[in-house]
C-alpha positions in Angstrom: 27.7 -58.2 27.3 27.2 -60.5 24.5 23.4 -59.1 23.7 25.1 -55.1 23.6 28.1 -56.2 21.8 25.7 -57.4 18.7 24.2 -53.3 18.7 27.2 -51.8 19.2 29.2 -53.9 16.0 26.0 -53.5 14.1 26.2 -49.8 14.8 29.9 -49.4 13.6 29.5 -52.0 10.3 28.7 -50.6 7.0 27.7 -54.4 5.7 26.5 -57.6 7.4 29.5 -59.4 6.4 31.8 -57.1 7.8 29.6 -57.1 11.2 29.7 -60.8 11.1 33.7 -60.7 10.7 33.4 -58.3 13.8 31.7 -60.8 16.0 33.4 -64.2 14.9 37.1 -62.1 15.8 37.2 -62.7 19.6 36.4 -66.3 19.0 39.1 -66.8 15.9 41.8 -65.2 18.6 40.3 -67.4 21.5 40.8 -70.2 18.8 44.4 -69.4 19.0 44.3 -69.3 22.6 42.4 -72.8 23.3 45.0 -75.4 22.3 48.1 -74.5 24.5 46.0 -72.7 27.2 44.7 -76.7 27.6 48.2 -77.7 28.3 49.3 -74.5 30.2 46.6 -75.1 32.5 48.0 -78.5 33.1 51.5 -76.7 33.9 50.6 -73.5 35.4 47.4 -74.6 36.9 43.8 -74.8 36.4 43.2 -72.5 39.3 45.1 -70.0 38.4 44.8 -69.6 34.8 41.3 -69.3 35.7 42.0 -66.2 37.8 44.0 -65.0 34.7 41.4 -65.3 32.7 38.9 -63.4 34.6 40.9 -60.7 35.4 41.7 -60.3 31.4 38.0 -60.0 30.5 37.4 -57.1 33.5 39.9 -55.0 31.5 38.4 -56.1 28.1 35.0 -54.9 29.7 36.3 -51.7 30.7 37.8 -50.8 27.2 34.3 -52.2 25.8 32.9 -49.3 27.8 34.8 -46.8 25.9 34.7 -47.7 22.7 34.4 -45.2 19.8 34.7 -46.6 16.3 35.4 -50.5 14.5 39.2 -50.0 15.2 39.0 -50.0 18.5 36.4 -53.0 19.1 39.0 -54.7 16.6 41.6 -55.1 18.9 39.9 -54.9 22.2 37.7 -57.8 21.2 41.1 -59.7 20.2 42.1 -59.3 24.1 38.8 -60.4 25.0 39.5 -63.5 22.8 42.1 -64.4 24.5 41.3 -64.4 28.1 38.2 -65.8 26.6 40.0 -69.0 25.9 42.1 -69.1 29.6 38.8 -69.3 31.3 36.7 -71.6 29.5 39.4 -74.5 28.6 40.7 -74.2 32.4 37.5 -74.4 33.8 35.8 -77.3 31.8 38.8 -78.9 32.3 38.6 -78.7 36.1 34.9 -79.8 36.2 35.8 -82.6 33.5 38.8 -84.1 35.6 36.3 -83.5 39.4 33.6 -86.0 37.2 33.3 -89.9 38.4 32.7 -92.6 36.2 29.4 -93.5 35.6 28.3 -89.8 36.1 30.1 -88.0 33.4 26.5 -86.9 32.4 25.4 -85.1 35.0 28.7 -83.3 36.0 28.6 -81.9 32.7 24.9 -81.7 32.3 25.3 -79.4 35.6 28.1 -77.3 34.7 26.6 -76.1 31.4 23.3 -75.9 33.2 25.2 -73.3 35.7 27.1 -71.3 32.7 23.6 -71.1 30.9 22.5 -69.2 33.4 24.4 -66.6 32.9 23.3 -66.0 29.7 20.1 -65.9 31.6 20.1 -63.4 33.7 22.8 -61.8 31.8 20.7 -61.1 28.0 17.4 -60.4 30.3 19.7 -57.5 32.4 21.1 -56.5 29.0 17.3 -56.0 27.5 16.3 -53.8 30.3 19.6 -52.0 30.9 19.4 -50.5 27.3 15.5 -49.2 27.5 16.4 -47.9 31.0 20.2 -46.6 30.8 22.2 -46.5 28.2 24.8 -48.5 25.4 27.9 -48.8 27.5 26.6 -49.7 30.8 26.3 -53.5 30.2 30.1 -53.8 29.7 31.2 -51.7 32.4 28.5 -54.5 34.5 30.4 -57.1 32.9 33.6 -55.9 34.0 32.7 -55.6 37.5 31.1 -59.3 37.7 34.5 -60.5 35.9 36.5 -59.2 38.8 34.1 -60.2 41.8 34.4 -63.7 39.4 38.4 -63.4 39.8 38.1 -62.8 44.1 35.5 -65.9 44.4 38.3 -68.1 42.5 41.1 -67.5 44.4 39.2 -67.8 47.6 36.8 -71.0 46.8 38.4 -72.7 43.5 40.4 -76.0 45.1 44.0 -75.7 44.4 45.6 -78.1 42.0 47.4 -81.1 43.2 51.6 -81.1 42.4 53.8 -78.6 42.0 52.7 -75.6 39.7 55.1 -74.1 37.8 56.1 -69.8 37.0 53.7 -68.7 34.3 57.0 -67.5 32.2 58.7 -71.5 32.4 54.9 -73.2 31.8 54.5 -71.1 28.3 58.3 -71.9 27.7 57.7 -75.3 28.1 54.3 -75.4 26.4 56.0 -74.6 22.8 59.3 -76.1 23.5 59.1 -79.3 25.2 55.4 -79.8 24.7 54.9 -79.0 20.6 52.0 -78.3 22.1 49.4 -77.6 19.0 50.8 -81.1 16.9 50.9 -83.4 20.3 47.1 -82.0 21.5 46.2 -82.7 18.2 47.1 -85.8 17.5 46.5 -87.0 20.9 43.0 -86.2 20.5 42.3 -87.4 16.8 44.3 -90.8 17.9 41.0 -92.2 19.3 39.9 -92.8 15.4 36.4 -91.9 13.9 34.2 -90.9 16.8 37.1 -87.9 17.4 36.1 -86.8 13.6 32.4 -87.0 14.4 32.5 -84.9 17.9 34.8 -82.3 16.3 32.8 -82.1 13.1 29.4 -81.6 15.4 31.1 -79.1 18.2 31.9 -76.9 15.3 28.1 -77.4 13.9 26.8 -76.6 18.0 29.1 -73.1 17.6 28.1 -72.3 14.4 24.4 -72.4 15.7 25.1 -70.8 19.0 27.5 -67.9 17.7 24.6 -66.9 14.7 21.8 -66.8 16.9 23.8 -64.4 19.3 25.1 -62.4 16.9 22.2 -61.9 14.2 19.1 -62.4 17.1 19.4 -58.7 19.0 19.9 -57.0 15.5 17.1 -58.5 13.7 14.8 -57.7 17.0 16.2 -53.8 17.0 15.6 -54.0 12.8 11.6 -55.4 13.1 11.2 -52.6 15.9 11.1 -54.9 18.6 12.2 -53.7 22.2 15.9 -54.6 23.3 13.4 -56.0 26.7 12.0 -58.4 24.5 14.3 -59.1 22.3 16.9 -60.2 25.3 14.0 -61.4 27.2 13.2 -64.2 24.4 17.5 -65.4 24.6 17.1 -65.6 28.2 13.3 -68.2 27.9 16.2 -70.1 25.3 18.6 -70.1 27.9 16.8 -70.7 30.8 15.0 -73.7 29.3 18.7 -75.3 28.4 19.8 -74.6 32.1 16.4 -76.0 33.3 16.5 -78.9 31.6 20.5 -79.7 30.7 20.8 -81.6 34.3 17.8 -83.8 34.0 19.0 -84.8 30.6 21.9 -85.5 31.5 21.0 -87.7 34.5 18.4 -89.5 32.2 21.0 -90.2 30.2 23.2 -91.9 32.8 20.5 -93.9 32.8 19.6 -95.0 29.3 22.4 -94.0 27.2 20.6 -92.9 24.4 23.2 -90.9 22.8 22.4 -91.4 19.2 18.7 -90.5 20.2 19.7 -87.2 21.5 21.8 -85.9 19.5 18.9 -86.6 16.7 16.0 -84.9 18.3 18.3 -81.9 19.4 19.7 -81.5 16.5 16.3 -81.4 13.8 14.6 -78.7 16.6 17.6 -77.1 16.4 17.4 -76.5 12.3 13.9 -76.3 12.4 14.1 -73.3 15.3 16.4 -71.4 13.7 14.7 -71.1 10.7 11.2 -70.4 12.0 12.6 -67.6 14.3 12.8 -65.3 12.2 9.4 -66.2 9.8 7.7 -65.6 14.0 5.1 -62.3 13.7 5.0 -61.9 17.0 6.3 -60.8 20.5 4.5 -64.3 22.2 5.5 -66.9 19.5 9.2 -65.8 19.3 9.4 -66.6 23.0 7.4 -69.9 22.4 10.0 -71.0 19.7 13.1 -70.2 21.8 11.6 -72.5 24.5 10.7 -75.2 22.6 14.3 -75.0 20.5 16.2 -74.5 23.7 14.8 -78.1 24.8 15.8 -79.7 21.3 19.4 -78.0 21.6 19.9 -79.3 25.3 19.7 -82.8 24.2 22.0 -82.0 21.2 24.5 -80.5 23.8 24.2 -83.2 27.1 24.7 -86.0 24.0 27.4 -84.4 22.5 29.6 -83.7 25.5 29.2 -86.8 27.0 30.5 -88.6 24.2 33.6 -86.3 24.5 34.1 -87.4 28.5 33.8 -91.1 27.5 36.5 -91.2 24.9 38.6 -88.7 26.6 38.8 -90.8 29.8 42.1 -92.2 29.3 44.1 -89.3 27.7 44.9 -86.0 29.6 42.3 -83.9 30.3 44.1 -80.9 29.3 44.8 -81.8 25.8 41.5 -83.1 25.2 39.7 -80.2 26.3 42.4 -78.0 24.3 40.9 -79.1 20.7 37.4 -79.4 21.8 37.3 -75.6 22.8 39.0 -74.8 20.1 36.6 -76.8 17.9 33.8 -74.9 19.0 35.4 -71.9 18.8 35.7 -72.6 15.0 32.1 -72.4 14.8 32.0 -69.6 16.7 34.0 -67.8 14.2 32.1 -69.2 11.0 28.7 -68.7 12.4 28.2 -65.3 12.6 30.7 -64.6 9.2 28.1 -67.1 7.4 25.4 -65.0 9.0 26.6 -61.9 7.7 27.4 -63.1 4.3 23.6 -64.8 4.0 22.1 -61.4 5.4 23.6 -59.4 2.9 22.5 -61.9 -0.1 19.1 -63.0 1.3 18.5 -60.3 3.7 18.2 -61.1 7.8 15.3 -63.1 8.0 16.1 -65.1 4.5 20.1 -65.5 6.2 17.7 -67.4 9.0 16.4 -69.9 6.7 19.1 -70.4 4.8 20.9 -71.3 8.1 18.5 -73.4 9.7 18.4 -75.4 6.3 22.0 -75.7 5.9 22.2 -76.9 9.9 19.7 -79.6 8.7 21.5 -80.4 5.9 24.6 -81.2 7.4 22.9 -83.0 10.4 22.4 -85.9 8.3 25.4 -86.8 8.7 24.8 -88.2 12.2 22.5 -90.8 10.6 25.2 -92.0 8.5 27.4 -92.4 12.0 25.0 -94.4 13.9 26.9 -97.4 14.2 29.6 -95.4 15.6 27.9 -93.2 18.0 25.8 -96.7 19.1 29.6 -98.2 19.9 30.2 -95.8 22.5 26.2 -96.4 24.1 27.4 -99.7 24.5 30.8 -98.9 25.7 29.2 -96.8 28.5 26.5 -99.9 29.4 29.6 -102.3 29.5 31.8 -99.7 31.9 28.7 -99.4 34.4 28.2 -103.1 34.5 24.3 -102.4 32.6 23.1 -105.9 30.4 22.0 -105.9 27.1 
């Protein structure tokens, strides 16, 4: 969906910038969504505000499949944002609370490693549906995968433990009683610096994520690449973060080298970006999404599992609230930044711009080490390891 949404806005945008304000929308509406939908799911439940969400993207898939003009992807992708947000903070909240100490790492390492895969098989399908079909098939696919989605959760999601409340009282509540977006908040900055550092960096991971999905398919359609190859190269990234996300992440159990990580994904990272677009050919565009998938899984697995280590002890659904919604603000800025670059530099020059300010602001990790190195040795000490 993701891969044929990026045509489609391109399609109806007379500039890059507004094209890049087209695809950051969802996000900036899920970014609305993410903070109380982290306490709502606490309320309402996890299980069913992930049903919710799943049945709300269907509908956005189906009124993807009849869009006509920039109007009506303006407020159809707003829904989408939305439901978005009910599925994504409800279900990493679910795996984050199922993880055991000790093996934070791999519970995450494993969930993103599953969700990857969706991109997978979803921007290979997405290539070969539009040489073979047409525009509008992949979000009428989407739709139909987002209600099979809905039926598996309500037959094979646990429940939640306690009582669940009406979804009209647990929104009441959420706003009322809660103060929901000043108490998830604060909780969440009240664990000091290392809060600063993960939000800062989650909004970076977005930024990168969000611009590579959004400017990749057009720049492929622009060179005269096949959609085929084009999806085909996102799916080698994909598949090598999904491939290698879990063995990271249990290596990291292991070794705790956070700082290390993050590092080594996030330099490939800058340095992938950028040389994507300056790639001449079909082979070595695939070879430089493999080798910057690896670099961005270690960024990821690091990243997250600093989050589950200072989120232990402080609820789940608060924490998770502001980290969503932390990435989401990158999701918004990275493809508006894309836009804005493209239509000073042009698409490939918006590329290396990007990958150098990525780099840039990367450095900032170094500055942190003492920080990040803290919470290595907080891990150690809470699995019993010796220095």
């Amino acid at each position: 969906m993701q891969y044929n949404l990026a045509l489609v806005a391109d399609n109806f945008s007379s500039t890059y910038t507004i094209f890049g304000i087209l695809m950051g929308l969802p996000w900036f509406f899920s970014l609305l969504t993410d903070i109380p939908v982290g306490a709502l799911a606490d309320r309402f439940g996890r299980k069913r505000t992930i049903i919710l969400g799943l049945i709300g993207l269907g509908i956005s898939g189906l009124l993807l499949y009849i869009s006509h003009d920039i109007f009506w992807l303006f407020w159809v992708l707003s829904i989408f944002g939305i439901f978005e947000g009910f599925l994504t903070v409800a279900g990493m909240a679910s795996v984050i609370a199922a993880s055991r100490d000790g093996e934070e790492h791999r519970f995450i390492g494993f969930y993103e490693g599953t969700s990857e895969m969706g991109y997978v098989t979803g921007s290979l399908a997405a290539g070969a549906i539009l040489v073979w079909v047409s525009w509008q098939s992949p979000f009428l696919i989407f739709s139909g995968f987002c209600f099979l989605a809905a039926l598996l959760a309500w037959r094979f999601v646990p429940n939640d433990k306690g009582l669940q409340e009406p979804f009209e009282q647990a929104v009441g509540l959420v706003y009322t009683k809660d103060r929901i977006y000043f108490a998830e908040i604060r909780e969440f900055f009240s664990v000091g610096k290392i809060a600063y550092i993960v939000g800062f960096f989650t909004i970076l991971n977005g930024m990168w994520y969000e611009f590579l999905w959004a400017m990749e398919p057009v720049l492929i359609a622009e060179n005269g690449v096949s959609p085929f190859f084009g999806g085909l190269a996102l799916s080698f990234f994909m598949i090598t973060l999904a491939l290698f996300d879990y063995p990271i992440g249990a290596w990291m159990d292991k070794t705790q080298h956070r700082f290390f990580s993050i590092v080594i994904g996030l330099f490939i990272g800058a340095a992938g970006i950028a040389v994507f677009a300056l790639a001449g050919s079909v082979i070595t565009i695939l070879l430089v999404a493999i080798v910057t998938g690896v670099g961005m899984s270690f960024f990821d697995v690091g990243l997250d599992g600093l989050f589950d280590t200072f989120s232990n002890h402080h609820r789940r659904g608060y924490m998770t609230g502001v980290w969503q919604a932390a990435e989401d603000v990158g999701f918004i800025i990275g493809p508006v930044i894309g836009g804005v670059l493209a239509d000073i530099f042009g698409l490939r020059g918006s590329f290396v711009v990007f990958g150098a300010l990525f780099f840039i602001s990367s450095l900032w990790v170094f500055y942190e080490k003492s920080t990040i190195k803290k919470y290595e040795n907080i891990a150690h000490i809470a699995e019993g390891v010796k220095f």
